[in-house]
DRENKEKOL-759750 format. One line per field, with one value per residue: residue number from 1; residue in one letter; chain; x, y, z of N, C-alpha, C, O, CB in turn. Coordinates in pm, whole numbers, always signed. Glycine has a CB too. Example, Ala and Ser with C-alpha at 12.3 -4.5 7.8 and 13.67 -1.06 7.14 Angstrom:
seq <- c(1	2)
type <- c(a	s)
mol <- c(A	A)
nX <- c(+1319	+1285)
nY <- c(-569	-225)
nZ <- c(+780	+708)
caX <- c(+1230	+1367)
caY <- c(-450	-106)
caZ <- c(+780	+714)
cX <- c(+1320	+1290)
cY <- c(-330	+3)
cZ <- c(+780	+787)
oX <- c(+1424	+1341)
oY <- c(-332	+114)
oZ <- c(+846	+804)
cbX <- c(+1131	+1408)
cbY <- c(-447	-60)
cbZ <- c(+905	+572)
# end
This chain:
seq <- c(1	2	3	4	5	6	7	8	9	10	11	12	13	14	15	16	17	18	19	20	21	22	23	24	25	26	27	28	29	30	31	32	33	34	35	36	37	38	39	40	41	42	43	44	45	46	47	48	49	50	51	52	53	54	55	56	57	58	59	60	61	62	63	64	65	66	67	68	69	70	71	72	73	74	75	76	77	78	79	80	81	82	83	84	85	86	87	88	89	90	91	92	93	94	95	96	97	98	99	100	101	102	103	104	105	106	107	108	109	110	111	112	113	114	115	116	117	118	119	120	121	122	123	124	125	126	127	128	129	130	131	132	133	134	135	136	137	138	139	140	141	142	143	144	145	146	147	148	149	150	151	152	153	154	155	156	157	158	159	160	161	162	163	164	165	166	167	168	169	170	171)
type <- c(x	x	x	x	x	x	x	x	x	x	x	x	x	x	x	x	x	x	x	x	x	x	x	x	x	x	x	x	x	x	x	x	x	x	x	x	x	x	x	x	x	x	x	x	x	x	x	x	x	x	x	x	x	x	x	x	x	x	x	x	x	x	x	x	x	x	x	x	x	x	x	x	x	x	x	x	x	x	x	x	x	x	x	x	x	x	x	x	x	x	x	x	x	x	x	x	x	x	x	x	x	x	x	x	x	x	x	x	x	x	x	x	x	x	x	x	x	x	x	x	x	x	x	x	x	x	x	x	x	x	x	x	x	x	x	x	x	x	x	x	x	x	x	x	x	x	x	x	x	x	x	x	x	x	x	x	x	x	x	x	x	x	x	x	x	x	x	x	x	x	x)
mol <- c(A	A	A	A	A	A	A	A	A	A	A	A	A	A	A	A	A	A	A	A	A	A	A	A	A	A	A	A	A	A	A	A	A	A	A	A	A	A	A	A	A	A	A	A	A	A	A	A	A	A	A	A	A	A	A	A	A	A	A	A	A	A	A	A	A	A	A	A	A	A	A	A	A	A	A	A	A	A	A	A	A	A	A	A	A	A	A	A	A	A	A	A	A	A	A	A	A	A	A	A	A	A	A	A	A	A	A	A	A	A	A	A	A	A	A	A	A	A	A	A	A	A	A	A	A	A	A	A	A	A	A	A	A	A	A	A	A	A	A	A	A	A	A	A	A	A	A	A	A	A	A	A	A	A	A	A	A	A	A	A	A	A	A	A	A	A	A	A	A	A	A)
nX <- c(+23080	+23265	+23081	+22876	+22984	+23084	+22863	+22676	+22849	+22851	+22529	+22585	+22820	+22731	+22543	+22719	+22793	+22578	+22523	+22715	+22723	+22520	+22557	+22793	+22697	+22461	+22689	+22818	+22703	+22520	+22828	+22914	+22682	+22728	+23012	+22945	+22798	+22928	+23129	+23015	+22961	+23091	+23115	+23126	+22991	+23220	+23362	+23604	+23617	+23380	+23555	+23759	+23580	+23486	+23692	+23793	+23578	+23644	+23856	+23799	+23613	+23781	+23984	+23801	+23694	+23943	+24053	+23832	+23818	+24079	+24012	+23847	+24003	+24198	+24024	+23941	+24159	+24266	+24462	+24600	+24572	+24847	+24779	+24491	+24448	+24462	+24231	+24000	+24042	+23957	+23696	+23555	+23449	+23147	+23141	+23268	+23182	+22947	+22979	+23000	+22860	+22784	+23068	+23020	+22873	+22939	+23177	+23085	+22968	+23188	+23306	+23119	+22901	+22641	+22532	+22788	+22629	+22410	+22443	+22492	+22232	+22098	+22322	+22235	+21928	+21972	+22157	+22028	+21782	+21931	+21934	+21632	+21634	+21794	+21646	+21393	+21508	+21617	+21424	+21222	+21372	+21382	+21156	+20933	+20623	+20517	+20425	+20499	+20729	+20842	+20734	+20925	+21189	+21133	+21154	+21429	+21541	+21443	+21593	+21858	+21836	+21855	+22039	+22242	+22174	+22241	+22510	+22582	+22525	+22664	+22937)
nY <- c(-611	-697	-959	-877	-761	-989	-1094	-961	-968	-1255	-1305	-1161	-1298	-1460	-1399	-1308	-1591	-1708	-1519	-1539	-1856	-1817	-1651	-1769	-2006	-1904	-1809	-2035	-2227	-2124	-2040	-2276	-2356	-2236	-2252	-2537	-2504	-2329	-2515	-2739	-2616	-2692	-2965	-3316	-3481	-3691	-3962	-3896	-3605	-3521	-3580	-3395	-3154	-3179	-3191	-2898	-2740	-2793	-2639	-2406	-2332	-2319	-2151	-1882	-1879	-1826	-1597	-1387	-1428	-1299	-1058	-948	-969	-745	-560	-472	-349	-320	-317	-635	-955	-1268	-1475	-1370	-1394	-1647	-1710	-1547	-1672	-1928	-1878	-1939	-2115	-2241	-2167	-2349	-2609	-2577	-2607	-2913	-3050	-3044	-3109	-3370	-3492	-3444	-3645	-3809	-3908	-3944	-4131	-4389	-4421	-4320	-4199	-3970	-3809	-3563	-3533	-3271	-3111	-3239	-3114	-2851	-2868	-2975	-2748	-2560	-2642	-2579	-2326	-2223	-2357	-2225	-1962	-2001	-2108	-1871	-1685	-1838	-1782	-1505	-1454	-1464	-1621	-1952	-1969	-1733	-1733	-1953	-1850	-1654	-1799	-1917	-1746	-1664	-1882	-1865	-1632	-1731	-1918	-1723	-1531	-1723	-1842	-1590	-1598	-1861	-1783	-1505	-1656)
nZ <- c(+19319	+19130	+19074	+18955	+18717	+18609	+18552	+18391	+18162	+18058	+17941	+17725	+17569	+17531	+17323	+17139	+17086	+16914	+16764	+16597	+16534	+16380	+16176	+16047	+15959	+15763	+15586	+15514	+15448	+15169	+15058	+15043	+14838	+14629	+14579	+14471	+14281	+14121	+14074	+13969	+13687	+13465	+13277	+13268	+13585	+13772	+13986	+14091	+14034	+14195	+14400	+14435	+14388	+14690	+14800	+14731	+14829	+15112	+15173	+15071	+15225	+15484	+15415	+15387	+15655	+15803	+15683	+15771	+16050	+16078	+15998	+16148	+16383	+16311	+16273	+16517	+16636	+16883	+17168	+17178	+17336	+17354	+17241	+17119	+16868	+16788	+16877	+16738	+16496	+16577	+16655	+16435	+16359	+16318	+16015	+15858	+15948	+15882	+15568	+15608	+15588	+15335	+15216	+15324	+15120	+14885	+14900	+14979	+14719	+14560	+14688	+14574	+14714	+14613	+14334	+14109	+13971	+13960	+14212	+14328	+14342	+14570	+14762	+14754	+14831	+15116	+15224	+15172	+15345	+15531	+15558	+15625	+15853	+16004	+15986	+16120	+16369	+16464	+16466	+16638	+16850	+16941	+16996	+16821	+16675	+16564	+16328	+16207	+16248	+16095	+15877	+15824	+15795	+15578	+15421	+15444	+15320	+15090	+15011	+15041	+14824	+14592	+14614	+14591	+14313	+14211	+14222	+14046	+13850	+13783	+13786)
caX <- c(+23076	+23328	+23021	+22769	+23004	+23103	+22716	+22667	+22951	+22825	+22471	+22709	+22898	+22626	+22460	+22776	+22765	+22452	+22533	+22879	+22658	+22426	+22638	+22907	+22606	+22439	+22773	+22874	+22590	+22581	+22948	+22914	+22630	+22775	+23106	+22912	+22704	+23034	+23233	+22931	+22885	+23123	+23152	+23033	+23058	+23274	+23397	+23729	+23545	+23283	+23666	+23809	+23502	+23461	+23841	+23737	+23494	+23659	+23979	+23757	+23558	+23893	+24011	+23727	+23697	+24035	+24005	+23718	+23867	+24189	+23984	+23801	+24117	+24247	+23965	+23907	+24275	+24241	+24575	+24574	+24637	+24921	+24661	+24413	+24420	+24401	+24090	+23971	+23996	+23841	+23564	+23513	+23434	+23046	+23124	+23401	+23108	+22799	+22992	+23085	+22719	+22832	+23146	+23031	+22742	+23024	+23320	+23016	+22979	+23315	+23314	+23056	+22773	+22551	+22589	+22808	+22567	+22338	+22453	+22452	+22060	+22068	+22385	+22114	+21828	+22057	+22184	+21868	+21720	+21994	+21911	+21547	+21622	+21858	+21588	+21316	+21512	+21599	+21301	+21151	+21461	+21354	+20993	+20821	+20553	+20522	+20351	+20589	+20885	+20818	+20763	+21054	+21255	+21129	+21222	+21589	+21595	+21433	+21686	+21966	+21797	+21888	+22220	+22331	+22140	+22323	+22698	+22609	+22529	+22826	+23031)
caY <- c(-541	-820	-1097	-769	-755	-1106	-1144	-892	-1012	-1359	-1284	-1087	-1383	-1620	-1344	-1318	-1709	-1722	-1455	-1609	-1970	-1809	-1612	-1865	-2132	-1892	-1794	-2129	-2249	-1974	-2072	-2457	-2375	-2134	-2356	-2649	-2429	-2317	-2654	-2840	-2580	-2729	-3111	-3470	-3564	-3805	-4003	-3806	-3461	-3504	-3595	-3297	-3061	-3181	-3074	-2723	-2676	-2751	-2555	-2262	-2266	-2306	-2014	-1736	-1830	-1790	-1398	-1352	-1422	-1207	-982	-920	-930	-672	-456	-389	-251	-246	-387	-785	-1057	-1312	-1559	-1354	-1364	-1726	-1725	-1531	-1784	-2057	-1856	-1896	-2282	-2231	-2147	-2426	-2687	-2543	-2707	-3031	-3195	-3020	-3211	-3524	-3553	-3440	-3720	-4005	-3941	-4007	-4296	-4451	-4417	-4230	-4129	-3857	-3708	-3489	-3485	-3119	-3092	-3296	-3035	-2730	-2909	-2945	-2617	-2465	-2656	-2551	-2157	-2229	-2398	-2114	-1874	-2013	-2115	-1777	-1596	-1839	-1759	-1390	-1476	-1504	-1733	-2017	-1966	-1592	-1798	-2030	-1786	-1574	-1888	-1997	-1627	-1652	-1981	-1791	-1505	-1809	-1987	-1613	-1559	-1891	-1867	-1469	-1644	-1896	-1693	-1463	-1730)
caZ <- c(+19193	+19010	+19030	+18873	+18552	+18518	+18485	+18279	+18065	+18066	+17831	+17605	+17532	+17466	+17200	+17047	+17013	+16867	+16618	+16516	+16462	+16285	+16044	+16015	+15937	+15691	+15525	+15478	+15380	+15038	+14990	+15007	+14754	+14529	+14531	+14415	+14169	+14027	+14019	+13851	+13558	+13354	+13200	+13342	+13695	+13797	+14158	+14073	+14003	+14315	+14563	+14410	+14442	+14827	+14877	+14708	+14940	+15213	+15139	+15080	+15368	+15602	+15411	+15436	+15846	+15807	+15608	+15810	+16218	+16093	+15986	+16276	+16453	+16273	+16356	+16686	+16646	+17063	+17221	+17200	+17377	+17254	+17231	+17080	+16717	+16746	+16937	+16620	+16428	+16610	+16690	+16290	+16335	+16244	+15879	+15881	+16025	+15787	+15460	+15608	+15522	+15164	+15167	+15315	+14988	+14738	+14914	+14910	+14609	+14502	+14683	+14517	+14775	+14528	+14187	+14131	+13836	+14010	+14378	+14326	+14396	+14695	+14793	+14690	+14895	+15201	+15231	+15196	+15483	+15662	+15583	+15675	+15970	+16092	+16019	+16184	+16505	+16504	+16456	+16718	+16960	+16900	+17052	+16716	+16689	+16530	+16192	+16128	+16215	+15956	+15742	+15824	+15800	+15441	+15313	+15458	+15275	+14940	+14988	+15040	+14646	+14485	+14631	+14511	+14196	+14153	+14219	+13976	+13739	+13775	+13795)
cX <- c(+23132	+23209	+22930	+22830	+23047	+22982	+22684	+22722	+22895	+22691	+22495	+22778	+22788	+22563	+22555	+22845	+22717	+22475	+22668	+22835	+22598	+22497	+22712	+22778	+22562	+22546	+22823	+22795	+22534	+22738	+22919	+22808	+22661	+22883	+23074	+22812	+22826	+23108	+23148	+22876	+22949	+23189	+23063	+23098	+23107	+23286	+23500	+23677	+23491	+23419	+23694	+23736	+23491	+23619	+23820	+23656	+23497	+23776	+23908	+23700	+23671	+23959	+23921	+23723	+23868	+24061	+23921	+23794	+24001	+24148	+23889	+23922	+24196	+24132	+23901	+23993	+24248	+24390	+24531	+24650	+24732	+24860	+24560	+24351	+24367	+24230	+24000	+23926	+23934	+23702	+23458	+23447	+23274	+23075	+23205	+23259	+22976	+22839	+22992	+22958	+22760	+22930	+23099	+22960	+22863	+23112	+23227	+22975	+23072	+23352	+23241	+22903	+22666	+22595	+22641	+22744	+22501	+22301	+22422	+22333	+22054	+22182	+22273	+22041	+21933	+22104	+22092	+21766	+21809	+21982	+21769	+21516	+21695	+21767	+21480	+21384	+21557	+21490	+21220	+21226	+21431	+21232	+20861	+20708	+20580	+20523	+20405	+20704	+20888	+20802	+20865	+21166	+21234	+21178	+21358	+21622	+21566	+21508	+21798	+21957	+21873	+22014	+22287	+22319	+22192	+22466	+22704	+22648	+22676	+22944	+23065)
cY <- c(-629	-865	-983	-843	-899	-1155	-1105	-940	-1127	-1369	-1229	-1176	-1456	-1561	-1356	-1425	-1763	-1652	-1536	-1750	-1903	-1719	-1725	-2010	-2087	-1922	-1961	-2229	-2224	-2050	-2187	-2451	-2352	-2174	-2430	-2608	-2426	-2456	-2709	-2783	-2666	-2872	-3216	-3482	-3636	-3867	-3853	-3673	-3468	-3489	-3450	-3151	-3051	-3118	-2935	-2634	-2669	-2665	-2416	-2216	-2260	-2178	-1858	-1785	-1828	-1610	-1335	-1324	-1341	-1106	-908	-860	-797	-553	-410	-347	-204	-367	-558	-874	-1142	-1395	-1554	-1377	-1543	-1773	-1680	-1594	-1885	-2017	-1851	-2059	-2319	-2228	-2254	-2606	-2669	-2580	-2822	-3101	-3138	-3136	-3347	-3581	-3550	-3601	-3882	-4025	-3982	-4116	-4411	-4526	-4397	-4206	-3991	-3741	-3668	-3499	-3345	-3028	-3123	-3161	-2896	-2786	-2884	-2804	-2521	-2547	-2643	-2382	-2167	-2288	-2277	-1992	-1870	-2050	-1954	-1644	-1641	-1795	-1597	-1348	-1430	-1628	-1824	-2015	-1807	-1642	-1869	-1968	-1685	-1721	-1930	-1890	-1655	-1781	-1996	-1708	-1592	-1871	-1837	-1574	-1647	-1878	-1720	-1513	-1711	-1824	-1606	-1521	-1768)
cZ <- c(+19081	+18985	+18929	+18710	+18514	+18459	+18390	+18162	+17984	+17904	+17662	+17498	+17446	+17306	+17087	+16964	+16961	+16755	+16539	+16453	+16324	+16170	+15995	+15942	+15786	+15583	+15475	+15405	+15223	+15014	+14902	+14850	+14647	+14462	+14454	+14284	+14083	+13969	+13940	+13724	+13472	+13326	+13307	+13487	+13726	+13912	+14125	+14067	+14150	+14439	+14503	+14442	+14592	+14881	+14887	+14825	+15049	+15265	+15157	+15182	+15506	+15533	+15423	+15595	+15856	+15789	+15713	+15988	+16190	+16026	+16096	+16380	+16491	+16279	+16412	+16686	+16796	+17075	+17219	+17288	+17296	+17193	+17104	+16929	+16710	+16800	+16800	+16542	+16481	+16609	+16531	+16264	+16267	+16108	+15847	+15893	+15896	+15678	+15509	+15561	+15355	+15113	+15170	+15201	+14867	+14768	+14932	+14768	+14487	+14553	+14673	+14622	+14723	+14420	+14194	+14062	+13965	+14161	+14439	+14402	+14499	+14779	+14821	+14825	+15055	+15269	+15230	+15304	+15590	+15725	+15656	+15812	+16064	+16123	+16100	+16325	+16551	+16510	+16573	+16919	+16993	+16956	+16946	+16740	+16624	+16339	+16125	+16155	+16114	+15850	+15694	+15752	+15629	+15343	+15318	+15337	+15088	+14919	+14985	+14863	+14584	+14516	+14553	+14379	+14112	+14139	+14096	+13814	+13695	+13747	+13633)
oX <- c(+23080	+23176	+22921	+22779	+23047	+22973	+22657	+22652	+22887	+22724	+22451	+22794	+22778	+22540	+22523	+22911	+22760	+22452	+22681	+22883	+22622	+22462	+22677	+22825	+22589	+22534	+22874	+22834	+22505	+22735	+22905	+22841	+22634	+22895	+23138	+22764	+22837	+23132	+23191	+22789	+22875	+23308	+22974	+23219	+23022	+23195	+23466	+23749	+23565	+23409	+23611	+23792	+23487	+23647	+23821	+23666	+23423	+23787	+23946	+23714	+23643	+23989	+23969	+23762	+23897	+24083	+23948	+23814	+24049	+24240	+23886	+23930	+24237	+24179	+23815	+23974	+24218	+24409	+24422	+24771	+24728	+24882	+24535	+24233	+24265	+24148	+23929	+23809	+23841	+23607	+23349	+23405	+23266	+23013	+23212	+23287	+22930	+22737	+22976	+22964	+22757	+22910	+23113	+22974	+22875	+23117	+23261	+22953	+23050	+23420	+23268	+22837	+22571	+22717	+22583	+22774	+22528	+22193	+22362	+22334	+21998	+22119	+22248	+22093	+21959	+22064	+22092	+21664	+21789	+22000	+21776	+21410	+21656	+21776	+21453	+21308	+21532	+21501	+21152	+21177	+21474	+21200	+20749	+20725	+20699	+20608	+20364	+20798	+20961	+20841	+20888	+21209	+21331	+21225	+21417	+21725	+21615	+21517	+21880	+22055	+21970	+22100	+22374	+22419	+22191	+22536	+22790	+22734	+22761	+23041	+23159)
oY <- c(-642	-834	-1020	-921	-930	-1226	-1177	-956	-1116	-1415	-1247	-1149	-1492	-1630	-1394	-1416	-1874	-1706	-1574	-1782	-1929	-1751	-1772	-2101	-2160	-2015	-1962	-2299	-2327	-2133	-2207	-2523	-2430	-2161	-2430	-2690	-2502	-2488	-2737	-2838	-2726	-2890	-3197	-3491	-3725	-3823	-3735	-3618	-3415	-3418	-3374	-3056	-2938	-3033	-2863	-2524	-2598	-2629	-2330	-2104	-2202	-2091	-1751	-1693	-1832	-1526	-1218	-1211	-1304	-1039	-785	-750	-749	-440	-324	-246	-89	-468	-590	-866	-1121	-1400	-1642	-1376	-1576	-1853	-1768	-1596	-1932	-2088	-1797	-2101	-2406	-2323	-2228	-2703	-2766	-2614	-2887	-3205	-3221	-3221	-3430	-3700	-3634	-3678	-3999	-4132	-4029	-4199	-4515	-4629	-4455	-4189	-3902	-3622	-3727	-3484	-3309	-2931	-3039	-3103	-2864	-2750	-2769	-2776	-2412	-2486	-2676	-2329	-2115	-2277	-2246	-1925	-1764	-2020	-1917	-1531	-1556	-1785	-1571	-1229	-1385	-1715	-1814	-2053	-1766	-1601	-1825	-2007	-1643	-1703	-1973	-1910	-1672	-1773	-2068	-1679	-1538	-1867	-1866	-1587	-1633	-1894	-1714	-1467	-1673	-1818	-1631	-1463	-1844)
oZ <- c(+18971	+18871	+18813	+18630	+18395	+18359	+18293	+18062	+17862	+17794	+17549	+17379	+17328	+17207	+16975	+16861	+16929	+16647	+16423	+16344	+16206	+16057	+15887	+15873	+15690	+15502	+15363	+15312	+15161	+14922	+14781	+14757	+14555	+14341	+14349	+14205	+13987	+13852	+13828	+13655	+13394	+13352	+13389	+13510	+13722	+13982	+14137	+14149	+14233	+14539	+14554	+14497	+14640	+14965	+14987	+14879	+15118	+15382	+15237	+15233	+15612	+15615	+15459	+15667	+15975	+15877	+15740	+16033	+16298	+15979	+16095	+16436	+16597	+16292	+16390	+16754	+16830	+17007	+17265	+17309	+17174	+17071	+17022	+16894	+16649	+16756	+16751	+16505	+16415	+16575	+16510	+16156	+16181	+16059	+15727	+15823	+15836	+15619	+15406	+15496	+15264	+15026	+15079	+15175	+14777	+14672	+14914	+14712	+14376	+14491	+14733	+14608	+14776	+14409	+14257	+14073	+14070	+14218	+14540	+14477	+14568	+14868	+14938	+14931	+15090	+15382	+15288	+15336	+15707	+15835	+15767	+15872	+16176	+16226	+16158	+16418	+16666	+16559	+16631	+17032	+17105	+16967	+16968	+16825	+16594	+16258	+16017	+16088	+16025	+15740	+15581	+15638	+15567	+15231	+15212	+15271	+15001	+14799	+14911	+14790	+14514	+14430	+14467	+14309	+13989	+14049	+14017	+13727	+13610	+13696	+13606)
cbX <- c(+23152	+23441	+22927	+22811	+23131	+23165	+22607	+22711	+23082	+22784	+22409	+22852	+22975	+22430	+22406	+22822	+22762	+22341	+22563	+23039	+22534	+22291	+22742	+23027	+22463	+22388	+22858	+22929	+22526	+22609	+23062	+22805	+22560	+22806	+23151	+22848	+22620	+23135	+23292	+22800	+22890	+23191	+23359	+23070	+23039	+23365	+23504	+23818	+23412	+23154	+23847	+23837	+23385	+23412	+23994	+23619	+23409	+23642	+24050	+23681	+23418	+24013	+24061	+23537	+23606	+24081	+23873	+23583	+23904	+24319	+23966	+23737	+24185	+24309	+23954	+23882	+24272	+24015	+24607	+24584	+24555	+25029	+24586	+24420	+24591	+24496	+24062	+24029	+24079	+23859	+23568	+23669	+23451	+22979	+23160	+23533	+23086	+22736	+23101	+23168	+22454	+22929	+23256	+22976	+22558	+23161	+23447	+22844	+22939	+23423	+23351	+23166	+22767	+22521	+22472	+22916	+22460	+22250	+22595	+22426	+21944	+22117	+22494	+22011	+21762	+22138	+22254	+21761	+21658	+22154	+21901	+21503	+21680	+21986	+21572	+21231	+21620	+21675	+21217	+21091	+21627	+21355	+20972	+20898	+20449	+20450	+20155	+20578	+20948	+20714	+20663	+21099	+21213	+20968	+21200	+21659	+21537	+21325	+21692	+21953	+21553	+21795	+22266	+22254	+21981	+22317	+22769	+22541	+22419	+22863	+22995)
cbY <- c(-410	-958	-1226	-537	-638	-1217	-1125	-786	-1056	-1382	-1228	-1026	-1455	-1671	-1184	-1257	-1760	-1679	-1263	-1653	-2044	-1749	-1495	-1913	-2153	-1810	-1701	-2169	-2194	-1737	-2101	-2586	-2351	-2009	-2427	-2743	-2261	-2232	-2777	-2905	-2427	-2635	-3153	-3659	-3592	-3803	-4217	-3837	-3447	-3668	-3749	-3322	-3079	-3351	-3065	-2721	-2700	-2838	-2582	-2227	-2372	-2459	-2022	-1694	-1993	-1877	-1385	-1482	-1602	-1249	-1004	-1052	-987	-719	-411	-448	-118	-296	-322	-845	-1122	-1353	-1527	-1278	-1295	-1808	-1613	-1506	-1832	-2125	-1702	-1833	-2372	-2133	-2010	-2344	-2625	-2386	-2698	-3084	-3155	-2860	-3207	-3591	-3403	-3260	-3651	-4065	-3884	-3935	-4329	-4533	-4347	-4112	-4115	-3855	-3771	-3495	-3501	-3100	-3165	-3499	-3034	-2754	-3078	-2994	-2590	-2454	-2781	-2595	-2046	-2258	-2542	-2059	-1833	-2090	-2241	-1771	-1611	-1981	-1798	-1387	-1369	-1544	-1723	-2061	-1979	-1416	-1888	-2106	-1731	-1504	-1982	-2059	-1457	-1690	-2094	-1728	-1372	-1931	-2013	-1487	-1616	-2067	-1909	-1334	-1767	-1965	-1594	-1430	-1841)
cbZ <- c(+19201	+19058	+19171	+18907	+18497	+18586	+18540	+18298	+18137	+18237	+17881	+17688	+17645	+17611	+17215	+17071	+17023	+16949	+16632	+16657	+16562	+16346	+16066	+16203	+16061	+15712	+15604	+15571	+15450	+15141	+15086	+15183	+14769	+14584	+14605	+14528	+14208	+14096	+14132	+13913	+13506	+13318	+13196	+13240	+13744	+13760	+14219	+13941	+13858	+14338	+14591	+14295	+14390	+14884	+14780	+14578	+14949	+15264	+14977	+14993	+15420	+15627	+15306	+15353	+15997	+15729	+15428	+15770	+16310	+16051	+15889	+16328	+16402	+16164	+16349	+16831	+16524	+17204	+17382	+17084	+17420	+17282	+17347	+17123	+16597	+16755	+17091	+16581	+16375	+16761	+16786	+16165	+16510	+16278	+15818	+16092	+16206	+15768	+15382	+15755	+15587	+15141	+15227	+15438	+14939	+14718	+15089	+14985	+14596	+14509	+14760	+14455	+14850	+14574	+14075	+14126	+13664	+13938	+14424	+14198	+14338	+14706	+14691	+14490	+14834	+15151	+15150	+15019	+15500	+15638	+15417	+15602	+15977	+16021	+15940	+16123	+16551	+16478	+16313	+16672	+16917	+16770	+17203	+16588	+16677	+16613	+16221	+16191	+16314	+15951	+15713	+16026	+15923	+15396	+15356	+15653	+15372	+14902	+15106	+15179	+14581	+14480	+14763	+14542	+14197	+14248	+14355	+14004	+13774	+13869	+13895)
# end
């Protein structure tokens, strides 16, 4: 009866590794953009501006999977392990992982890999083939076909352009 539920258990796990990528990928994804939407409304880019934005962004994304795994934590409100909370947080490492191609375009651009004027776009571009790639591997993980994953996949990554392009705005 143990080996039944460790099996059982086992598919459980994996879905809820798959969903935790794939949120933590989207979500970070939208941040990293929305960050870099906000930091570049106002004045000239610089090296110094582009190091400073790549800190931003990665400060922020270690703080929402931070908010986010102690918020979880906090509710299942079911007895915890001593352990547990930090498990929490690690299990936040997707959203943590889905800026770092953000940072690495902002921190070469401060070090004079690329111009730091209009890294931004390439940031934008990036991030939106990272929503369209999440949606189509999941649409085809889902047992979509080919040609409705792709097109599922290019909406998530048109519903990821208006998000970004509602923060900026707001912002």
């Amino acid at each position: 009866m143990a080996d039944t539920t460790a099996a059982a258990a086992a598919p459980h796990r994996q879905d809820d590794t798959h969903e935790a990528v794939l949120f933590g990928g989207v979500y970070g994804a939208v941040l990293a953009s929305s960050m870099v939407a906000a930091l570049s409304q106002y004045g000239p880019a610089s090296a110094t501006r582009r190091r400073y934005d790549a800190v931003w962004v990665l400060v922020t994304a270690f703080a929402s999977a931070l908010a986010h795994g102690y918020a979880h934590y906090i509710a299942e409100r079911a007895p915890h392990r001593r352990w547990e909370v930090l498990r929490s947080l690690v299990d936040e490492w997707p959203l943590v992982t889905a800026v770092l191609p953000t940072v690495f375009l902002l921190a070469g651009a401060s070090w004079g890999w690329w111009p730091p004027n209009g890294v931004q776009y390439w940031v934008f571009g990036v991030n939106i083939a990272i929503l369209f790639a999440l949606g189509l591997l999941t649409a085809r993980r889902s047992g979509r076909s080919w040609p409705v994953a792709t097109f599922m996949g290019s909406v998530d990554a048109l519903l990821g352009v208006v998000v970004v392009v509602a923060n900026a705005l707001i912002k």
